[in-house]
matplotlib code that plots the C-alpha trace (Angstrom):
import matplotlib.pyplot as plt

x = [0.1, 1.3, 3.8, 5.5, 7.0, 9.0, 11.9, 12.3, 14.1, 13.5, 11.3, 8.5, 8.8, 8.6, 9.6, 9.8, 13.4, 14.8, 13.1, 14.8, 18.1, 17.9, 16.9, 19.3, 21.8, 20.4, 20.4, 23.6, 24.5, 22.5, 24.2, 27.6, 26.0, 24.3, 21.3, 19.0, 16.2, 13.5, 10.3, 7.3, 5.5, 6.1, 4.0, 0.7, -2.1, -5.2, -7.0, -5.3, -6.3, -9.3, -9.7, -8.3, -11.2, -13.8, -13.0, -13.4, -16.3, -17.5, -16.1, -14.4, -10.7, -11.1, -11.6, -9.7, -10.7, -8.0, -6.9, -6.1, -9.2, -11.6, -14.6, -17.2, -18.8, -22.8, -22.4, -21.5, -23.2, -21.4, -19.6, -18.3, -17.0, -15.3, -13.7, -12.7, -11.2, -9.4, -7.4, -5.8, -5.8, -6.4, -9.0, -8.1, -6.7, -5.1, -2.6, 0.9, 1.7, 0.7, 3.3, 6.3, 7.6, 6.6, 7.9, 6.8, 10.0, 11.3, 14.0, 13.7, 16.0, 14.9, 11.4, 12.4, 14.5, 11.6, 9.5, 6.2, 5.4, 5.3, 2.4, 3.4, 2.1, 3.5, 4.2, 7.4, 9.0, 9.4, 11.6, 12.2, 10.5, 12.4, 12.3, 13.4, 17.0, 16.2, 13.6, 16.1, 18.4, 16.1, 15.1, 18.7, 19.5, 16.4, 16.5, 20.2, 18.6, 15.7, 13.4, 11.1, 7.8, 4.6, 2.8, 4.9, 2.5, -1.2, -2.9, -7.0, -6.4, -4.1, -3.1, 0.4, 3.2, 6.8, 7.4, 6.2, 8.8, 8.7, 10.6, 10.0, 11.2, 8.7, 6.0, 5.3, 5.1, 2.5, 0.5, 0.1, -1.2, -4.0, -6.9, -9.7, -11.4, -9.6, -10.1, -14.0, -13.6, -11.5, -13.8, -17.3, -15.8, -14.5, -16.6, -16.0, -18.1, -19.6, -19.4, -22.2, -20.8, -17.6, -18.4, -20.5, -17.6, -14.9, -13.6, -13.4, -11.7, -9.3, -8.5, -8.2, -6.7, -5.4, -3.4, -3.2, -4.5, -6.6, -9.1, -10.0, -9.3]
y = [-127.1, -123.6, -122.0, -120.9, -123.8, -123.8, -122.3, -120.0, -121.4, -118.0, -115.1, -117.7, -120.5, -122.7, -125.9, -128.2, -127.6, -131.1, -131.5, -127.9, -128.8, -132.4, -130.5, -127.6, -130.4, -132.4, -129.1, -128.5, -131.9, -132.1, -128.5, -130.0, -132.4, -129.3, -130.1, -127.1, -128.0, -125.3, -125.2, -124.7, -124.9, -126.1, -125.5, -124.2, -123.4, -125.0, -121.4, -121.6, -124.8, -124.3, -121.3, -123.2, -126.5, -123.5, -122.0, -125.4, -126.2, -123.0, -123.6, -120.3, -122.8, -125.5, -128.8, -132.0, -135.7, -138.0, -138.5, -134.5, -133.3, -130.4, -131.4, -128.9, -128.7, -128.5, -132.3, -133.6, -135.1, -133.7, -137.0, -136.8, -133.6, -134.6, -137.3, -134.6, -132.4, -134.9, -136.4, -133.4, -131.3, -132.6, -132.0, -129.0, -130.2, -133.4, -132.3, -133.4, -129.9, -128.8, -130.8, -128.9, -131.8, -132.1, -130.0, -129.2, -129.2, -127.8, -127.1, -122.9, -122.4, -125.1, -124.7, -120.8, -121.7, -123.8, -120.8, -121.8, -121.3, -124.1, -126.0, -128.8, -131.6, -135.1, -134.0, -131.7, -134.5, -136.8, -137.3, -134.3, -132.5, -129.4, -131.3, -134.4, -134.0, -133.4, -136.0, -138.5, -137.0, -137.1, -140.9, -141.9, -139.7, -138.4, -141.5, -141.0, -137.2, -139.2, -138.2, -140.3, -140.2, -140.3, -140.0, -141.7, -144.2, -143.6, -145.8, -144.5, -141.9, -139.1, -138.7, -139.1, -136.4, -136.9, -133.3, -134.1, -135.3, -135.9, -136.1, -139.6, -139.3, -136.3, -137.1, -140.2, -138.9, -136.6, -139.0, -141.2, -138.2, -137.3, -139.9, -140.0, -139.1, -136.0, -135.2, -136.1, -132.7, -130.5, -131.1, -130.5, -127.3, -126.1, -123.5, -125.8, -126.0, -129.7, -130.9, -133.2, -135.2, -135.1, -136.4, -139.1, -140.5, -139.8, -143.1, -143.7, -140.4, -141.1, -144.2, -143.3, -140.7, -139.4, -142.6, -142.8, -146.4, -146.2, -147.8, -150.9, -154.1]
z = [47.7, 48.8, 46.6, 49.3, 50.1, 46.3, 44.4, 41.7, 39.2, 37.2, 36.5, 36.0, 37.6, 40.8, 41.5, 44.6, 46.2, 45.3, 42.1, 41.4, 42.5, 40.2, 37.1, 37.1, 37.5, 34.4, 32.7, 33.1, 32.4, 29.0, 28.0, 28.0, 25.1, 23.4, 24.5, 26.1, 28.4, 28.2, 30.7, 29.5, 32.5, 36.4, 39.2, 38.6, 41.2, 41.5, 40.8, 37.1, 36.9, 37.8, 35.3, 32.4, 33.2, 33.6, 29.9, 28.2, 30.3, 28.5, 25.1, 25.5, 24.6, 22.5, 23.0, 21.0, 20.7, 21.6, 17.5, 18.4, 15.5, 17.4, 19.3, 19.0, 23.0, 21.3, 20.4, 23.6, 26.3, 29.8, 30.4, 27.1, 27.2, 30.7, 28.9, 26.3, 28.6, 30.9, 28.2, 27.6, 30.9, 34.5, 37.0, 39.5, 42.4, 40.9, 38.4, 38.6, 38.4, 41.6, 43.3, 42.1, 40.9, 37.0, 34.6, 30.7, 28.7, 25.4, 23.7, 23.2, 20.3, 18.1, 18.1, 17.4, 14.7, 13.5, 13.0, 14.6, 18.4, 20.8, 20.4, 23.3, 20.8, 20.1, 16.7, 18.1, 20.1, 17.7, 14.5, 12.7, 15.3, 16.4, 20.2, 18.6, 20.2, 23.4, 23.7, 22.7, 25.3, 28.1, 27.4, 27.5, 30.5, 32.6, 35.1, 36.2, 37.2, 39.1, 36.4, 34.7, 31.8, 33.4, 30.3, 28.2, 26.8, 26.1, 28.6, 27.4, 30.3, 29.7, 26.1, 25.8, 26.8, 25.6, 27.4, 30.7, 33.1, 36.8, 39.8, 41.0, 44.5, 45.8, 42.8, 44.2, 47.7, 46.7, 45.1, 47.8, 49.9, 46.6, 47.9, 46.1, 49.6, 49.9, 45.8, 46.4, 49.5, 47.1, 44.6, 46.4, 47.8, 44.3, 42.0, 38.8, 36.2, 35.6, 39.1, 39.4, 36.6, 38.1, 41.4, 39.4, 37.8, 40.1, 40.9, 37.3, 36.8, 39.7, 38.9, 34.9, 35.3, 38.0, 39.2, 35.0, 35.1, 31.9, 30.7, 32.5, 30.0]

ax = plt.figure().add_subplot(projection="3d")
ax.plot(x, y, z, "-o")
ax.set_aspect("equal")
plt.show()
């Protein structure tokens, strides 16, 4: 999606003009209860995507099993280290985050006043995790904003997010449009590491997660 087309909401980042005018008012909103919502991260292009599948491809970042202990990239088969990577970061050209309508969130100050640096793990959300508040804040409120979890609950596709929140009007829009015919072009005409795997498994991928349906019962 071209970046044009969104909103600065700072000096970093861009979000979809309604899912930028919801959130500043749910900011505001949550502020008045002394809550701050921080982002971590909004739109992001394909190309960084891209780059950030590319390095873990590599092993140049590392990669985590779903129980969150370190995968080392020798051991794995390539399907297993696309499982690997798609639990924790989405194929270029079908994250939620391309849409400029998902947003990482944090609360700045606490995880500051914590000491450590954000880590964007389930560990911070919950309690007596320095995010813990605003979690709690956002589960009570985030609906009334038009917000809602997409990865709220670990399915076997995308590990679960407590930060990730989405703008359910124009998220769902964009979804519908992200077919796995059009995902199967993006992909072919992509310079990403793995793809003949990738276009192996798509449908299990897209369906997985991309439309975060998990793993079939």
């Amino acid at each position: 999606m071209d970046s044009s087309q969104f909103i600065c909401i700072d000096d970093k980042h861009l979000l979809q003009a309604e899912t930028c005018r919801a959130f500043q008012t749910m900011r505001s909103e949550a502020q008045k209860s002394g809550i701050s919502i921080d982002i971590a991260s909004s739109f992001r292009s394909v190309e960084r995507q891209l780059a950030i599948w590319n390095a873990k491809w590599e092993g140049k970042r590392p990669l985590y099993r779903r129980d969150m202990t370190q995968a080392d990239p020798a051991t794995l088969s390539d399907e297993e280290k696309l499982h690997c990577i798609l639990t924790f970061s989405a194929l270029p050209g079908a994250s939620r985050h391309h849409w400029g309508t998902d947003i990482d969130v944090y609360d700045e100050k606490a995880i500051n006043a914590a000491g450590k640096p954000l880590e964007l793990i389930e560990a911070e959300y919950v309690a007596n995790g320095p995010c813990y508040p605003l979690h709690q804040w956002l589960l009570q409120h985030a609906s009334d904003y038009g917000f809602d979890f997409p990865y709220a609950v670990d399915k076997g596709g995308i590990a679960k997010e407590p930060w990730h929140i989405s703008y359910k009007a124009s998220a769902s829009k964009a979804l519908e449009k992200l077919t796995l015919t059009q995902l199967a072009k993006d992909i072919k005409n992509m310079p990403i590491l793995g793809k003949s795997v990738i276009l192996k498994h798509l449908d299990e991928i897209y369906r997985r997660y991309v439309l975060n349906k998990g793993i079939e019962q």
